[in-house]
N, C-alpha and C positions, 0 to 999 in steps of 0.2 A: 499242035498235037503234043511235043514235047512239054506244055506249061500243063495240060488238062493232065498228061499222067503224072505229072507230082504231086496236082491241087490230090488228085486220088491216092497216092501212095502214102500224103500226109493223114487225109481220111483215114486211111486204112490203120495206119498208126493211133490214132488217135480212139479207134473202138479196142485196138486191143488194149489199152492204157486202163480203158474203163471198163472193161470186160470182166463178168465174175470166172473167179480161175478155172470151172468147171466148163464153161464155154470157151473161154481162152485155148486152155487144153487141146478141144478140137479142131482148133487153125493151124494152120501149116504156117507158121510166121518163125524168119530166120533168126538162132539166138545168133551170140560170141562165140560159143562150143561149137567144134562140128561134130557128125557121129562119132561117139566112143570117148569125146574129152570131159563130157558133163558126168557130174558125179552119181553113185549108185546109193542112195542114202539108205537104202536097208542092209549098207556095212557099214554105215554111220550113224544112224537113229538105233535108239531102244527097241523100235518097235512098241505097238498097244502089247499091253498086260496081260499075263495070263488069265482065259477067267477063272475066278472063283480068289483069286492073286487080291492083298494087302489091297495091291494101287488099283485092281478093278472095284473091288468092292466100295474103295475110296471115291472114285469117278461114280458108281453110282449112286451114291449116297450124295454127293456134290450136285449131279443132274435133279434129283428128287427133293433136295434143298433150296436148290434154289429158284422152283416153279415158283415159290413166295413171293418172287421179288415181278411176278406178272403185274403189270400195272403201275410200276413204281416208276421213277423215273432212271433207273439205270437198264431196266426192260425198257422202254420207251429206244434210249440210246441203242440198246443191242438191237430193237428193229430197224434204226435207221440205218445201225453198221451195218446188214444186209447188204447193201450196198456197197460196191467195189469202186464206186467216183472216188478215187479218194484223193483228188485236186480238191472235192466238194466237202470231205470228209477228215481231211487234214488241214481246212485251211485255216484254223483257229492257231493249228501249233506252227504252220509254215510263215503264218503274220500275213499273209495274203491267199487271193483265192487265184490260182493258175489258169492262162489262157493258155489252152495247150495248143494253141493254132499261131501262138505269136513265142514258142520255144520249142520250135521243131527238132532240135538239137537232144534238150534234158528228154522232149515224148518218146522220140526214136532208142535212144539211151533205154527209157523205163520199157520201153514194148518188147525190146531186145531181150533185156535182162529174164525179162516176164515170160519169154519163150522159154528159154533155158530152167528156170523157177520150175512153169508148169508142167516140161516134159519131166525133169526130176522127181518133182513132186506126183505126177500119173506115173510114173512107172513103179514108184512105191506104195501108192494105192494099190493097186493093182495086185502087187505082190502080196502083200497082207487081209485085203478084201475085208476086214471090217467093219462090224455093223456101227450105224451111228445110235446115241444113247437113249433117242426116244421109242427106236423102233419095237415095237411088242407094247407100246407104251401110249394110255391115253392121254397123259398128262399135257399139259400144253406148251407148244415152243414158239417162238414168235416170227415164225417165218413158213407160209402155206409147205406143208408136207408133198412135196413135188413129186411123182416118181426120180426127175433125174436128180434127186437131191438123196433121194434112198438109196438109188444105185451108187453113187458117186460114195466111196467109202470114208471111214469116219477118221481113219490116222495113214497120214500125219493132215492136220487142216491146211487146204490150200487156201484158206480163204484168210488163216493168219500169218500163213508164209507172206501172201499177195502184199499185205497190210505191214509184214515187220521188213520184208524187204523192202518194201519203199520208205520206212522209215529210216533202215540202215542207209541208202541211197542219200537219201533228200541228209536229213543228219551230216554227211558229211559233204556233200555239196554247198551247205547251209548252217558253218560250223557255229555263228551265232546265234541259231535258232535248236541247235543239236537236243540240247536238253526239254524241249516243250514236243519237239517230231518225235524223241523215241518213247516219253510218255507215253504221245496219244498212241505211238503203234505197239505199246501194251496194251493200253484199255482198246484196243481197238481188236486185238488177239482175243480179251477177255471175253469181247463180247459175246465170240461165241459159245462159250461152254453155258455162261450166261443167258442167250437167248434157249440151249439145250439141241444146236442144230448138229453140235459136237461136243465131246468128253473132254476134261480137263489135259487128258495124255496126248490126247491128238493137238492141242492146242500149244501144247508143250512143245510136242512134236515138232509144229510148224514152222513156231519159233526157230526151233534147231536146224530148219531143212533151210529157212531162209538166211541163215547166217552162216550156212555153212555151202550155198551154192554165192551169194555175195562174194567170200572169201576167197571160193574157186575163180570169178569171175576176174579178181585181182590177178590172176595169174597170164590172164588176158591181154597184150601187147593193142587191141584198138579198144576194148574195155575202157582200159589206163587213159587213153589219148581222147575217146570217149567222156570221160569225166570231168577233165581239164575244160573240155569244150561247153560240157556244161554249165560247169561253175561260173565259167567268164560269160556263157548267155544268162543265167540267173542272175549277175550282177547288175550287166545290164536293164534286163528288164525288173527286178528292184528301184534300180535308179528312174527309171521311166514311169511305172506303175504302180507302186506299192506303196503305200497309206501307212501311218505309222497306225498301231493299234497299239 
């Protein structure tokens, strides 16, 4: 009985790893923070623009510019970044592709962190409420117009939080590979303003939300301990698995 509730708890880990941050959100999965230690990022973020504001007007003008690029091959990419795998989605800059069933250690690590992320990151949604940049809008964005993607508000983006905090993570987990991880978890941010599922500020934003709950997380006494643990299991399984590219 005792072996079947692990093979489950590491399951469990392992969808929230892959999970888009908006359904993330909605799990009750334990960060590092407990109540009242995670940070409140609308005393920390800009906040979106006023409208009618320099940088709204900027953002919409960036949304309506770049429906051009539908079909091209950087929209191609922004559909695939949809997707929150981003063992799947990172693994060009990681130099391998992660079994997260054989680093139970780094998954537990990222689903943690990811709890802490997405509570942050909802309760600043939440606070701000708004709208994303296509809404009122026929033009086209590259990812099905969902209701829970219109409710789900548009700053700060969880979806580049999700994306630059794992780059911040893996980066320094993976100090030889630092520089190609935190690329991709730009272009990986970009994608969204890009695909048009969010405004350039929110994306900004998210950037800012992920680097600034990362940083809290350091504050964290099993976080720390945490990391250490990880690095020496990606060592390992480096040395065991991984292909040079």
């Amino acid at each position: 009985m005792a072996k079947r509730t692990r093979r489950w708890g590491l399951a469990a880990l392992m969808a929230l790893v892959t999970l888009a941050p908006a359904a993330a959100a909605g799990r009750e999965a334990a960060g590092y923070l407990a109540a009242g230690e995670g940070l409140d990022l609308t005393a920390v973020l800009p906040g979106p623009p006023t409208p009618g504001s320099p940088r709204a007007l900027a953002d919409a003008r960036a949304f309506r510019d770049s429906r051009a690029l539908n079909g091209m091959a950087r929209w191609q990419q922004a559909t695939a970044d949809v997707s929150s795998d981003l063992g799947e989605r990172f693994a060009t800059a990681l130099g391998f592709r992660p079994d997260w069933t054989k680093l139970p250690i780094t998954a537990a690590l990222l689903a943690k962190f990811d709890a802490d992320r997405s509570a942050a990151i909802g309760s600043a949604k939440a606070h701000w409420q708004s709208k994303r940049p296509f809404i009122g809008s026929d033009l086209p964005i590259c990812e099905p117009r969902r209701p829970s993607l219109i409710a789900n508000g548009d700053y700060p983006s969880g979806h580049t939080a999700h994306g630059w905090g794992f780059a911040l993570l893996m980066a320094e987990l993976l100090p030889d590979r630092a520089q190609p991880i935190l690329a991709r978890g730009r272009d990986y941010g970009d994608s969204r303003w890009i695909c048009g599922s969010h405004s350039q500020s929110a994306v900004e934003g998210g950037y800012m939300a992920a680097s600034a709950v990362v940083a809290r997380e350091h504050g964290n006494a099993a976080f720390r301990r945490d990391m250490v643990a990880a690095a020496e299991e990606l060592a390992r399984y480096r040395a065991r698995n991984a292909s040079p590219r």
